[in-house]
TORPA-4810 file (N, C-alpha, C, O; in nm, 3 decimals):
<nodes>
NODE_1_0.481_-1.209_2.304_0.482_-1.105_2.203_0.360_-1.117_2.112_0.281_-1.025_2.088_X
NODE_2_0.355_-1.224_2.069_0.208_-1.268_2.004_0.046_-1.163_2.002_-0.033_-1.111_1.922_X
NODE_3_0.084_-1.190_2.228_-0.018_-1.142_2.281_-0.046_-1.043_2.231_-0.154_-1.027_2.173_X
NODE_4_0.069_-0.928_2.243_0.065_-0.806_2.253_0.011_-0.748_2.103_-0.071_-0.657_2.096_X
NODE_5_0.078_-0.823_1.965_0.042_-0.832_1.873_-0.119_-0.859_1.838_-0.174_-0.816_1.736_X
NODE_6_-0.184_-0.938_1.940_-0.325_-0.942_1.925_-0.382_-0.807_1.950_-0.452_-0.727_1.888_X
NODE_7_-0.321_-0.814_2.072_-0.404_-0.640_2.167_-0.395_-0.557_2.051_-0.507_-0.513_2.023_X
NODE_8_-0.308_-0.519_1.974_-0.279_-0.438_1.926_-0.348_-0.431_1.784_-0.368_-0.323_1.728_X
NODE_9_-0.379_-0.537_1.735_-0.469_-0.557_1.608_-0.631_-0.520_1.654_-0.714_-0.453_1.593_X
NODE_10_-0.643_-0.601_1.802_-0.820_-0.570_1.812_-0.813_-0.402_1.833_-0.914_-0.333_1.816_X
NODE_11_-0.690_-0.345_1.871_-0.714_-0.232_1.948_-0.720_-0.120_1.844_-0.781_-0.014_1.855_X
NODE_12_-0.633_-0.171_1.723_-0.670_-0.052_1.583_-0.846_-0.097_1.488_-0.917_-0.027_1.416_X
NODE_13_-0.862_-0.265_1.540_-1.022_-0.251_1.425_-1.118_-0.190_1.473_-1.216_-0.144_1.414_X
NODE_14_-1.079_-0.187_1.640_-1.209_-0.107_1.762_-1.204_0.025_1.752_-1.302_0.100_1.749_X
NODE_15_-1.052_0.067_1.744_-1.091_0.218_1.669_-1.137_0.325_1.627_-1.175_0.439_1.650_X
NODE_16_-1.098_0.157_1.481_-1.107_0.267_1.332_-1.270_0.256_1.353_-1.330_0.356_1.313_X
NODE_17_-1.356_0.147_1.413_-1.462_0.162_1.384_-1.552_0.251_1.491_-1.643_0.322_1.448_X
NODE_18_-1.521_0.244_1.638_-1.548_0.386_1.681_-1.546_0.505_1.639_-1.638_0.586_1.635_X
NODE_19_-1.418_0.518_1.602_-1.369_0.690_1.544_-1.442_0.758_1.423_-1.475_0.872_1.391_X
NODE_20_-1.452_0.647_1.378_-1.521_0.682_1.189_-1.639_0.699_1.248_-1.700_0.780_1.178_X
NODE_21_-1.685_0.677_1.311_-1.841_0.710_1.336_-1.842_0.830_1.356_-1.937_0.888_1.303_X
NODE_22_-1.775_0.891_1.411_-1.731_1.058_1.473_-1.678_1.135_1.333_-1.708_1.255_1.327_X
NODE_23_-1.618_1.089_1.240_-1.592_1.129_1.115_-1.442_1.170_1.173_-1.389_1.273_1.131_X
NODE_24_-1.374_1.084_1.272_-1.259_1.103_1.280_-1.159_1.064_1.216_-1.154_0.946_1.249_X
NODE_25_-1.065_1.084_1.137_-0.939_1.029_1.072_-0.798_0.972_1.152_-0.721_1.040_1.220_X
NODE_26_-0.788_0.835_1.124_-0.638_0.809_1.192_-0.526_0.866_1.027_-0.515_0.850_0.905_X
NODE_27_-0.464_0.947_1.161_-0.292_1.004_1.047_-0.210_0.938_1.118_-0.231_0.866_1.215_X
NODE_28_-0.093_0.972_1.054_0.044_0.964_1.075_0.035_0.773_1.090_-0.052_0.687_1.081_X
NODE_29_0.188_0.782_1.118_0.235_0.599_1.182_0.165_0.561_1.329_0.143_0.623_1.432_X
NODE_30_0.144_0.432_1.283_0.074_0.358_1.381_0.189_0.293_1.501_0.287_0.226_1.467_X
NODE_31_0.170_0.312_1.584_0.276_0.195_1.726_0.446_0.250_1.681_0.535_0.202_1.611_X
NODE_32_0.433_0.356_1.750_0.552_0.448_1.707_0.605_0.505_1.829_0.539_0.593_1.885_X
NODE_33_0.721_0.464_1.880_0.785_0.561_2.017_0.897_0.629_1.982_0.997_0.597_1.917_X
NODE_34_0.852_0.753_2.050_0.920_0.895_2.017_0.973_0.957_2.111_0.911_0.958_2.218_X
NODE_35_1.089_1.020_2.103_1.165_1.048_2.268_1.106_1.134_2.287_1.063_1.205_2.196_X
NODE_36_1.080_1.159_2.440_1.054_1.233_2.549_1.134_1.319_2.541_1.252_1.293_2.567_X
NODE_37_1.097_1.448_2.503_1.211_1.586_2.526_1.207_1.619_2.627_1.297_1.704_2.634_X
NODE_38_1.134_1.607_2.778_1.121_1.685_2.910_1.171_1.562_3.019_1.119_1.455_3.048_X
NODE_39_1.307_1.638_3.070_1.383_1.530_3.175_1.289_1.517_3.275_1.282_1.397_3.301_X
NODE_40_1.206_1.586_3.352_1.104_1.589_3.456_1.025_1.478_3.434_0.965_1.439_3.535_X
NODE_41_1.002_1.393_3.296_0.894_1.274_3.308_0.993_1.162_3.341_0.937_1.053_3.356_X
NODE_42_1.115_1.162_3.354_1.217_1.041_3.339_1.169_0.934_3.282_1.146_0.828_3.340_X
NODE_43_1.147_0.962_3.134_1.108_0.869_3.020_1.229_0.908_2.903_1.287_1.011_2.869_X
NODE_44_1.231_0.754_2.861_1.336_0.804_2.750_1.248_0.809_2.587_1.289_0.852_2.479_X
NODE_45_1.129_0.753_2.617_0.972_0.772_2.496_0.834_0.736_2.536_0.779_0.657_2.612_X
NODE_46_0.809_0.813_2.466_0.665_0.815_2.460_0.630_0.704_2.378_0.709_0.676_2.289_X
NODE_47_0.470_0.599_2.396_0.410_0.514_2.290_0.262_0.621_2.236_0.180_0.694_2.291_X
NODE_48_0.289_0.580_2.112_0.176_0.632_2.034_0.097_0.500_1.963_0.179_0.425_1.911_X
NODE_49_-0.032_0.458_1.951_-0.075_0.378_1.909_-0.158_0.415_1.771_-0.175_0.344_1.672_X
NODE_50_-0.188_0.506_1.789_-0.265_0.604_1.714_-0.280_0.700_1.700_-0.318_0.709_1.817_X
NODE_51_-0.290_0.808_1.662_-0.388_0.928_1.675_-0.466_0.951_1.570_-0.443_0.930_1.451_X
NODE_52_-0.582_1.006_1.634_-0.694_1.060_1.539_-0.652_1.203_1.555_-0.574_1.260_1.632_X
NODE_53_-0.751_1.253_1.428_-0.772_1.403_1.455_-0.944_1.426_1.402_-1.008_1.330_1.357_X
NODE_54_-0.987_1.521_1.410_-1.128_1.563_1.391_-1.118_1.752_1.391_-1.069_1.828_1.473_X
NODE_55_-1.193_1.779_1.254_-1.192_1.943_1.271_-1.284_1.978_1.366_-1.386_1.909_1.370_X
NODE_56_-1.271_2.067_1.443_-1.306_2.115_1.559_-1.434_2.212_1.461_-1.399_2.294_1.376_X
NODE_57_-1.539_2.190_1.485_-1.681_2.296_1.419_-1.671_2.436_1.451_-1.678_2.514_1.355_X
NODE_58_-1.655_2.489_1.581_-1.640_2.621_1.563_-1.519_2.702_1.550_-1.530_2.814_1.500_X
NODE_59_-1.408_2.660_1.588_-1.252_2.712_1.596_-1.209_2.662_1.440_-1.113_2.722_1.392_X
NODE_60_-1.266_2.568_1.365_-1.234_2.534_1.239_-1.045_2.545_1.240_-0.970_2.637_1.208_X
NODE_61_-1.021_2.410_1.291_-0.907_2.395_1.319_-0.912_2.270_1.336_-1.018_2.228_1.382_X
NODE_62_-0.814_2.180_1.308_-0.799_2.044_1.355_-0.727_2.030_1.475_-0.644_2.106_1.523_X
NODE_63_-0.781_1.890_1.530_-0.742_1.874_1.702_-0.733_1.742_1.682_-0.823_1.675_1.632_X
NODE_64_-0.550_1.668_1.748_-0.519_1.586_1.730_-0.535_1.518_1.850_-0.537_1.581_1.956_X
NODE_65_-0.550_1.353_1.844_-0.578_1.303_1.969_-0.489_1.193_1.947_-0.492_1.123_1.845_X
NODE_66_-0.382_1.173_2.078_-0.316_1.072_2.093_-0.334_0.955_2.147_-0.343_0.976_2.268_X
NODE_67_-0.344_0.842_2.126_-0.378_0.730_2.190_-0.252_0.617_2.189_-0.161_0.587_2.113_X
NODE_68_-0.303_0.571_2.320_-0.191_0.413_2.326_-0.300_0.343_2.404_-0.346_0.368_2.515_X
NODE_69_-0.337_0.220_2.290_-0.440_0.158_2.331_-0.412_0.021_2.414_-0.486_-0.029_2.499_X
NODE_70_-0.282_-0.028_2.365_-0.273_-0.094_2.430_-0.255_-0.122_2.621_-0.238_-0.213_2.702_X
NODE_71_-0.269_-0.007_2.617_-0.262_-0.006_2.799_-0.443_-0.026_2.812_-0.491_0.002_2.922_X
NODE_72_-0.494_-0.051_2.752_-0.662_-0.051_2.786_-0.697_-0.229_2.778_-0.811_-0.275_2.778_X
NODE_73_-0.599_-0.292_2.775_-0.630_-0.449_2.730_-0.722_-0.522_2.872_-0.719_-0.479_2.987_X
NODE_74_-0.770_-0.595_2.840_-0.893_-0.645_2.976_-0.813_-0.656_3.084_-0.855_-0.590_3.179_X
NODE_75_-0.676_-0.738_3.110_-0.561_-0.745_3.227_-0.589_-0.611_3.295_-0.652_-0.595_3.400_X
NODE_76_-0.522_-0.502_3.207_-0.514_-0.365_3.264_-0.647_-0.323_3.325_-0.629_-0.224_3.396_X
NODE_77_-0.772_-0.363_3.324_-0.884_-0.274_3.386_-0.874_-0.285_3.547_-0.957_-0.351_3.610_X
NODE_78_-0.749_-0.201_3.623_-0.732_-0.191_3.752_-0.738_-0.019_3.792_-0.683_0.075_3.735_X
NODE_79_-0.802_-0.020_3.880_-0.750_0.151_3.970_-0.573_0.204_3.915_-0.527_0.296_3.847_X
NODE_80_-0.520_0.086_3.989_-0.365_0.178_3.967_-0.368_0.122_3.818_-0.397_0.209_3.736_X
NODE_81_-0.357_0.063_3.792_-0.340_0.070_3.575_-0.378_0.122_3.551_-0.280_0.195_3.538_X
NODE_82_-0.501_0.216_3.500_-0.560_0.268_3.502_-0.524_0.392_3.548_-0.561_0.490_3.483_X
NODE_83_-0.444_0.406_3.672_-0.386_0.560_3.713_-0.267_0.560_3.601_-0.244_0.643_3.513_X
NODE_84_-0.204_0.449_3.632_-0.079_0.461_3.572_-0.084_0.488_3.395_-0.005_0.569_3.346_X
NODE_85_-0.163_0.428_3.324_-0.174_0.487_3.189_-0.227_0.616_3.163_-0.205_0.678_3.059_X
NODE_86_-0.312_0.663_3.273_-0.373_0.815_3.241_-0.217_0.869_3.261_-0.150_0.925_3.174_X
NODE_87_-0.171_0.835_3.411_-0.096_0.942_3.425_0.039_0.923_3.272_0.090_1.030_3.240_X
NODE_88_0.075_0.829_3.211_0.143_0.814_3.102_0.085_0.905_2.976_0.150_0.968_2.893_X
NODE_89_-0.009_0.896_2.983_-0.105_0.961_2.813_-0.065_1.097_2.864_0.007_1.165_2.791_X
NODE_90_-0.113_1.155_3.009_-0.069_1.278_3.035_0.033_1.387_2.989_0.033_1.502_2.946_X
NODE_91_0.157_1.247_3.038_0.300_1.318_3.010_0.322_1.330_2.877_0.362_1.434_2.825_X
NODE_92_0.293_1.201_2.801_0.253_1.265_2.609_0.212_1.300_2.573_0.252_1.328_2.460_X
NODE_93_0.071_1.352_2.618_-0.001_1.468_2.549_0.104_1.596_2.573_0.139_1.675_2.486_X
NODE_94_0.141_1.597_2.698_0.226_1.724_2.724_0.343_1.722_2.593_0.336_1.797_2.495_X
NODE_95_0.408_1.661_2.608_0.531_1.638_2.476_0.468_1.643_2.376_0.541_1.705_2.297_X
NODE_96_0.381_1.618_2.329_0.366_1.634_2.196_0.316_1.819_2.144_0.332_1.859_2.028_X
NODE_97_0.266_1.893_2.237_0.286_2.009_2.221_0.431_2.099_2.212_0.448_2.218_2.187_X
NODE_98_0.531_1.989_2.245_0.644_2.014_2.210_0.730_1.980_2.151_0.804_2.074_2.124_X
NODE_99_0.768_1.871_2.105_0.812_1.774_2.010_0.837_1.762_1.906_0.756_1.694_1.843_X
NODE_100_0.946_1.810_1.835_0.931_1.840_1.713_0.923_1.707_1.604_0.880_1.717_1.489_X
NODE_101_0.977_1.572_1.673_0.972_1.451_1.611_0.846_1.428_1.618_0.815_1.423_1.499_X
NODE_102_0.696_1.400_1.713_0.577_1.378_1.723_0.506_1.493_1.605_0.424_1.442_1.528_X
NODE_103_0.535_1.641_1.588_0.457_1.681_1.484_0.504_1.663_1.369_0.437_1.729_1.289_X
NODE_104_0.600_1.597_1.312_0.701_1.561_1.223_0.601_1.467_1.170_0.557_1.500_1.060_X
NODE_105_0.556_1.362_1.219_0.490_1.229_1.230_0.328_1.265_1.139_0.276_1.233_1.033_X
NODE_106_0.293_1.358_1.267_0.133_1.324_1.313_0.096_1.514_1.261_-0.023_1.545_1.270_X
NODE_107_0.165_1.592_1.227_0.079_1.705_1.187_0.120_1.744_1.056_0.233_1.784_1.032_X
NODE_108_0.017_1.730_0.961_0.075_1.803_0.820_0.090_1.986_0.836_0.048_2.074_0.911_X
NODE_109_0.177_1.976_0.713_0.228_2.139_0.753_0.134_2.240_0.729_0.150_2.355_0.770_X
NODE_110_-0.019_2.184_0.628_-0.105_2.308_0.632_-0.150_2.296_0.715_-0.213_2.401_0.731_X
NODE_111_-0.181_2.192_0.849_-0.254_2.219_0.924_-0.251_2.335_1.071_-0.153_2.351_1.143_X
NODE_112_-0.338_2.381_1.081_-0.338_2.490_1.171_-0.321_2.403_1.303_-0.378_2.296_1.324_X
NODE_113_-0.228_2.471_1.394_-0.228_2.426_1.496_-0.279_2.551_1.622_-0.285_2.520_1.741_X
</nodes>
């Protein structure tokens, strides 16, 4: 558990300091699982590690980005890991366009969606 606790500390300072360069903002709660509303993923939650958002320049709208970083830890750099967390981020990006607990979290109410 420790481990995972490490991954998870380098994986928010790598980030915040990537993202800010982009003038991206982390919102909402950090390392947060949220049920899966769609029986078709046979998940009972989604992991969120993060999300950023960044206003989009010409649509002048904010665009939220979900991340779970911990599936990126050095172990994981395989083909199928690697399939297998895309195809995971997939199915939560999908849910979170639906979700009323994920925009609960991660979208304030003036924001335009």
């Amino acid at each position: 558990m420790a481990e995972t606790a490490n991954i998870s500390k380098m994986a928010e300072k790598v980030s915040k300091e990537i993202f800010s360069e982009f003038f991206w903002e982390k919102i909402g709660t950090m390392d947060f699982n949220w049920t899966c509303i769609q029986d078709r993923h046979n998940k009972k939650t989604h992991p969120t590690d993060v999300v950023f958002r960044y206003e989009h320049p010409y649509d002048n709208k904010f665009i939220n980005i979900n991340f779970d970083l911990k599936s990126y830890k050095k172990d994981s750099i395989s083909v199928t890991s690697i399939r297998k967390a895309l195809e995971s981020l997939a199915l939560a990006s999908e849910c979170t366009q639906l979700s009323d607990e994920w925009k609960k979290v991660y979208q304030a109410k003036t924001m335009n969606t």
